[in-house]
DOGU-630099 format. One line per field, with one value per residue: x, y, z of N, C-alpha, C in turn; residue number from 1. Coordinates in Angstrom, 2 decimals. Layout:
! residues N
n_c1 X, ...
n_c2 Y, ...
n_c3 Z, ...
ca_c1 X, ...
ca_c2 Y, ...
ca_c3 Z, ...
c_c1 X, ...
c_c2 Y, ...
c_c3 Z, ...
i NUM, ...
! end
This chain:
! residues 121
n_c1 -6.66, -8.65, -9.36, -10.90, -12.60, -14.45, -14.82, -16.44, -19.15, -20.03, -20.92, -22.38, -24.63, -25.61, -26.52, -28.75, -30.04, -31.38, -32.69, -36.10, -36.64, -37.50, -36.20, -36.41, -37.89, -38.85, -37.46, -39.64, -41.49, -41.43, -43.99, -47.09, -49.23, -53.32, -55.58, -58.81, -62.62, -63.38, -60.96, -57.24, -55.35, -52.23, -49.69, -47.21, -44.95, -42.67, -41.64, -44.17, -42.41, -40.30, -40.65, -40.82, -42.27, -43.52, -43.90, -42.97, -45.50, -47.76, -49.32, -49.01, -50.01, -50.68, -47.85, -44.34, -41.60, -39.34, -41.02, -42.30, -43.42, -47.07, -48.87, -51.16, -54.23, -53.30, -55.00, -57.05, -58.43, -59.74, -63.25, -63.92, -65.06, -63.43, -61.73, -61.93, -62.86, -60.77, -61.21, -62.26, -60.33, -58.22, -59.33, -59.76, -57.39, -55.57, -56.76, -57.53, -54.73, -53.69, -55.57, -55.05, -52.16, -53.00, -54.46, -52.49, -50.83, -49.61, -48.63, -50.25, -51.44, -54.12, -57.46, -61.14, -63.58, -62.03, -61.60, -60.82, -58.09, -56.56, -57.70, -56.90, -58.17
n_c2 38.27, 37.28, 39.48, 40.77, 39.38, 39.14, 41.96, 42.26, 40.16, 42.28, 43.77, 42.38, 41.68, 43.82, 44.57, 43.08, 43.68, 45.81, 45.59, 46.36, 47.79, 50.78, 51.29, 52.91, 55.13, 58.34, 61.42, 62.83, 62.00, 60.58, 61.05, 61.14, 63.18, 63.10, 64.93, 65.03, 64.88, 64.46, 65.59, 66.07, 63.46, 61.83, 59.65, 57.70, 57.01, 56.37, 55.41, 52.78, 51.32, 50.96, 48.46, 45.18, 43.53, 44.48, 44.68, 46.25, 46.03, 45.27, 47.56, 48.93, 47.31, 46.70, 47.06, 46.17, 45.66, 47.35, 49.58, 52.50, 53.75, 53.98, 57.30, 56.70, 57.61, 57.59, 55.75, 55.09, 57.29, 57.93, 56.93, 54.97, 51.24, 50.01, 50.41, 50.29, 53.44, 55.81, 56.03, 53.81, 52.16, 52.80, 52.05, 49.60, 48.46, 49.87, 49.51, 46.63, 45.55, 46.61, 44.95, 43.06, 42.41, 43.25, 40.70, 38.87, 39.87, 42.05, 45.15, 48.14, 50.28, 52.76, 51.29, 50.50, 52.81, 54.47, 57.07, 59.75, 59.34, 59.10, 61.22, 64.38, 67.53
n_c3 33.33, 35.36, 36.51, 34.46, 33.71, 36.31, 36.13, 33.90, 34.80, 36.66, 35.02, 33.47, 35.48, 36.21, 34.22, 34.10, 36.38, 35.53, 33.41, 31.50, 34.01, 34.02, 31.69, 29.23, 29.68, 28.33, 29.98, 30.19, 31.10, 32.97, 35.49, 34.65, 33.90, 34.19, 33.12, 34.87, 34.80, 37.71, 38.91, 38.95, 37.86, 39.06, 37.88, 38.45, 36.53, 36.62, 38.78, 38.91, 36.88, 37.90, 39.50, 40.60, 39.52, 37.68, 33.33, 30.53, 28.80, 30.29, 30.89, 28.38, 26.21, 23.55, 22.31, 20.86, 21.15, 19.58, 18.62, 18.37, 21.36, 21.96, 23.69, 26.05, 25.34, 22.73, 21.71, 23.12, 23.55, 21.82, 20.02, 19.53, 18.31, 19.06, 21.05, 24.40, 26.35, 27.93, 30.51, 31.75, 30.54, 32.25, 34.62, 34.80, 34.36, 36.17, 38.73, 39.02, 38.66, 40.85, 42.95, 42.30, 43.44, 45.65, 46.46, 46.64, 49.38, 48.91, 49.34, 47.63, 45.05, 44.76, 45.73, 43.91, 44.72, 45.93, 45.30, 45.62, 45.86, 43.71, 41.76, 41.88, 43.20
ca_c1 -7.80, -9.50, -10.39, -11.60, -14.14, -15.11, -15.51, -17.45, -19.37, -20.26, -21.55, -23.64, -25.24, -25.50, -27.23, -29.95, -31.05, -31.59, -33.52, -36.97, -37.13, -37.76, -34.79, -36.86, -39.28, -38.37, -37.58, -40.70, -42.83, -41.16, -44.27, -47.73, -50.39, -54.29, -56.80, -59.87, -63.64, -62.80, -59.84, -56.01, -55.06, -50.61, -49.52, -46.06, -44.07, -41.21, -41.87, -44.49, -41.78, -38.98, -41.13, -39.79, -43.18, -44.29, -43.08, -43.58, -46.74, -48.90, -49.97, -48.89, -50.68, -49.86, -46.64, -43.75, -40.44, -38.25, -42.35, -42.72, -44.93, -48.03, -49.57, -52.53, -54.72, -53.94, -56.22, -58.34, -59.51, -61.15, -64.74, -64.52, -65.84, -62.15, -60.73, -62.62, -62.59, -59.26, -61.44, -62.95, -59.17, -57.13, -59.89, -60.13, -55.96, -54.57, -57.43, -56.89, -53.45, -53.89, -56.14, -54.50, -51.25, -53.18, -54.54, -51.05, -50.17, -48.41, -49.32, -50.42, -51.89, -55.76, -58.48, -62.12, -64.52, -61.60, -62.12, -59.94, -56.67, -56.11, -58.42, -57.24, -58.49
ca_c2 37.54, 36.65, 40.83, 40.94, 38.37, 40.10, 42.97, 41.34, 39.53, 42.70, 44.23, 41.65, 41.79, 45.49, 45.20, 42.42, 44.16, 46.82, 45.12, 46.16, 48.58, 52.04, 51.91, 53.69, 56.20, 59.52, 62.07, 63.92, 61.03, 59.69, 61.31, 61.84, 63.51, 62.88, 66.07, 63.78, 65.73, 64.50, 66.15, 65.35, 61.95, 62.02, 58.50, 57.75, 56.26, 55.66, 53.82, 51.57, 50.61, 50.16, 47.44, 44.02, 42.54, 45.40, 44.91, 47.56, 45.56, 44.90, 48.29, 49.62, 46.13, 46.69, 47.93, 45.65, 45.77, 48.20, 50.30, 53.70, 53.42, 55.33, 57.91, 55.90, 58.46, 57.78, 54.69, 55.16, 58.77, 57.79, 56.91, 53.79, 50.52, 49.07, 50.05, 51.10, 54.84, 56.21, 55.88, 52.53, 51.14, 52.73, 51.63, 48.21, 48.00, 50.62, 48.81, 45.61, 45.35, 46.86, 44.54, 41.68, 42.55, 43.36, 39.70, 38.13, 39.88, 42.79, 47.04, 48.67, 51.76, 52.44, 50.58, 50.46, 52.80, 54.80, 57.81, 60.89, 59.10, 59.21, 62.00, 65.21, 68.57
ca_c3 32.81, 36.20, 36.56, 33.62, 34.05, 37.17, 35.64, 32.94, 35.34, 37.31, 34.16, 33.14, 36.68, 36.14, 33.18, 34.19, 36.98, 35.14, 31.96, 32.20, 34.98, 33.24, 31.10, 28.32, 29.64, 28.27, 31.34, 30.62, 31.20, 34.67, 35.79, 33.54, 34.43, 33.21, 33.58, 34.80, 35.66, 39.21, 39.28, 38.06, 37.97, 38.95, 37.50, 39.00, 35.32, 36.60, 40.10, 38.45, 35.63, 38.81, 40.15, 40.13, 39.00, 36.04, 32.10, 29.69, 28.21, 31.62, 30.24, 27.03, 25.68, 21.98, 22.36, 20.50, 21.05, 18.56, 18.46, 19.42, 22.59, 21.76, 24.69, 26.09, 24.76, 21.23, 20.90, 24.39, 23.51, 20.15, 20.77, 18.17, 19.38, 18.83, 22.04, 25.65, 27.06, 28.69, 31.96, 31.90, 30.53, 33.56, 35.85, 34.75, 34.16, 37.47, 39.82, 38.80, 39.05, 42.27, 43.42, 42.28, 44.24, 47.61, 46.92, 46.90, 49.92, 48.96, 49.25, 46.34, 45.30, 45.51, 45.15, 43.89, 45.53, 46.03, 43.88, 45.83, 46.67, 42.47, 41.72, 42.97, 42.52
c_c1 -8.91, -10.34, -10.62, -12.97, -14.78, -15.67, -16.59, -19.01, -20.41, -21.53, -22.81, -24.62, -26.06, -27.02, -28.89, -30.61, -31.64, -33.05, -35.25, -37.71, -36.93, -36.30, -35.35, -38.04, -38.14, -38.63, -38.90, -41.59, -42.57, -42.91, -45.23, -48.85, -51.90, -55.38, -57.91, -61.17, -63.59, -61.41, -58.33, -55.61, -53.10, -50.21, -47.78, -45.30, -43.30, -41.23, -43.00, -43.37, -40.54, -39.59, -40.75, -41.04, -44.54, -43.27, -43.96, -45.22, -47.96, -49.61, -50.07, -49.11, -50.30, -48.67, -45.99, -42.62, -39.71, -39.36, -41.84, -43.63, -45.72, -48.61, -50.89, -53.94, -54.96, -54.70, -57.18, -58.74, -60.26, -62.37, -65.07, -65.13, -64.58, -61.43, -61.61, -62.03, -61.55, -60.10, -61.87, -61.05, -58.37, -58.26, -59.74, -58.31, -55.24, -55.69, -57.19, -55.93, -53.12, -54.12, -55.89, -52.98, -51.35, -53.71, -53.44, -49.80, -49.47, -49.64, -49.52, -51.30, -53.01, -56.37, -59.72, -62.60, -63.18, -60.73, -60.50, -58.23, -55.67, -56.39, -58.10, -57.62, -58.05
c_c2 37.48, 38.69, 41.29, 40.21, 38.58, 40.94, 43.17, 40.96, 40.94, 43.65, 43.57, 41.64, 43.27, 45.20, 44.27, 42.92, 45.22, 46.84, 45.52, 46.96, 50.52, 52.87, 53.03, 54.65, 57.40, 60.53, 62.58, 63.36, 60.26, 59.50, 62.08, 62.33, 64.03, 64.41, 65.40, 65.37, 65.62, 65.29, 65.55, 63.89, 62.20, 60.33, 58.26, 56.89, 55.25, 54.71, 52.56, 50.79, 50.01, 49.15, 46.21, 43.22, 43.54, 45.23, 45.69, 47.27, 45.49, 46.51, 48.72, 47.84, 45.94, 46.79, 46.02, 45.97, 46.56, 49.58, 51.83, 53.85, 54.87, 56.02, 56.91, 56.57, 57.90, 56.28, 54.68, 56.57, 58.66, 56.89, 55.65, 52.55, 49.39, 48.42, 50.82, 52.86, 54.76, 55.82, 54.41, 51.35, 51.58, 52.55, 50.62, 47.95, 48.33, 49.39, 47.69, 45.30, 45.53, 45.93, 42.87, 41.72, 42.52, 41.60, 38.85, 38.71, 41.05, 43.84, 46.96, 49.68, 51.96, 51.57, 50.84, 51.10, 54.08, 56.42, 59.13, 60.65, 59.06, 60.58, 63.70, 66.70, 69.89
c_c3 33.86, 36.73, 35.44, 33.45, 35.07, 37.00, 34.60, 33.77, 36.61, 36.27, 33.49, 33.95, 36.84, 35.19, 33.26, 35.63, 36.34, 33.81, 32.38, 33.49, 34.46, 32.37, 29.76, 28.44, 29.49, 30.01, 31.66, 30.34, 32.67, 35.17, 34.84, 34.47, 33.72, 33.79, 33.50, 35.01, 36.77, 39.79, 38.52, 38.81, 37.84, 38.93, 37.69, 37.86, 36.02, 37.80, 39.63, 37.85, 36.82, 39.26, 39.54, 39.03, 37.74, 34.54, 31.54, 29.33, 29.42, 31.31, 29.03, 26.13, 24.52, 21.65, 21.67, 20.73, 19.69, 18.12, 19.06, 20.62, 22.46, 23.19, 24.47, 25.66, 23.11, 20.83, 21.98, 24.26, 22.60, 20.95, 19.52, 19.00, 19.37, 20.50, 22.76, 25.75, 27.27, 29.90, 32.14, 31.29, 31.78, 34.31, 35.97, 35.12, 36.10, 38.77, 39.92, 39.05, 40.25, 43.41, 43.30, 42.93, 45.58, 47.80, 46.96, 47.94, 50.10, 49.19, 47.85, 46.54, 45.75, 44.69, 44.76, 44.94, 46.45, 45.88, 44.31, 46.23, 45.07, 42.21, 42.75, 42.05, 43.04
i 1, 2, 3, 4, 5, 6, 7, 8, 9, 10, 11, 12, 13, 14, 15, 16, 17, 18, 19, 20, 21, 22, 23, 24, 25, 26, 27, 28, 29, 30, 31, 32, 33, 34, 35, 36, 37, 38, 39, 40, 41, 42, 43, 44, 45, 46, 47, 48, 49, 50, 51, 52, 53, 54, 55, 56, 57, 58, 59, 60, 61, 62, 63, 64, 65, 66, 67, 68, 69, 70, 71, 72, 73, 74, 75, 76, 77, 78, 79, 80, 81, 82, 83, 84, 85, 86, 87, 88, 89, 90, 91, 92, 93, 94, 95, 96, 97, 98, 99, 100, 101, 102, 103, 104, 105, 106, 107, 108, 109, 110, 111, 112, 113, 114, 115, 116, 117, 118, 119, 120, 121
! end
C-alpha cells in the first residue's frame, strides 16, 4: 500500500510540474519562424512555453481550452479593424512581456529599439 502511494504521489508530482509547460506544441512548432522585411524573426515555442511564468493564453489570447490554437497569422494577417497587424501585436505582446520581466528583476529577451537581435537577415 505505502509504495503505491509513493508511486502515486511521484506521479502526481510528475504530472504538475509538467501542466502547462509545452505539453501541447506540435514538434514542428517547438520552433516558428516569421519572414519579417527586416529579416527572419526565430521565435523559440518551446522555451517560452517551459517558463515557469508563461500560460498558453499570455499569447494565443483567444485560445480556449479543448480549441485548436490558431497560427497567429490567422487573425493578425487580415487587414480588418478587428484585430492589430502581426507586427504591431508581437511588438506590443514579445516587448512587453519582455519588458515587464526585466522590470521585476529578471533577464529576458530583447527589448524596444532593439530591432537586429530578433530581426535577422
Amino acid at each position: 500500500m505505502r509504495a503505491w502511494f509513493i508511486v502515486f504521489m511521484f506521479m502526481l508530482a510528475g504530472a504538475g510540474s509538467s501542466a502547462g509547460q509545452g505539453a501541447g506544441i506540435p514538434g514542428d512548432k517547438a520552433v516558428v519562424q516569421f519572414d519579417t522585411k527586416l529579416g527572419v524573426v526565430t521565435f523559440n515555442h518551446q522555451k517560452h512555453s517551459d517558463l515557469s511564468s508563461t500560460e498558453c493564453t499570455n499569447c494565443h489570447h483567444t485560445w480556449k481550452t479543448g480549441e485548436v490554437v490558431k497560427p497567429c497569422h490567422a487573425c493578425h494577417g487580415n487587414k480588418d479593424a478587428e484585430s492589430p497587424a502581426a507586427k504591431s501585436a508581437f511588438h506590443a505582446r514579445c516587448i512587453g512581456c519582455h519588458e515587464y520581466t526585466v522590470d521585476k528583476g529578471e533577464t529576458a529577451g530583447p527589448l524596444k529599439k532593439k530591432c537586429k537581435l530578433c530581426h535577422i537577415k
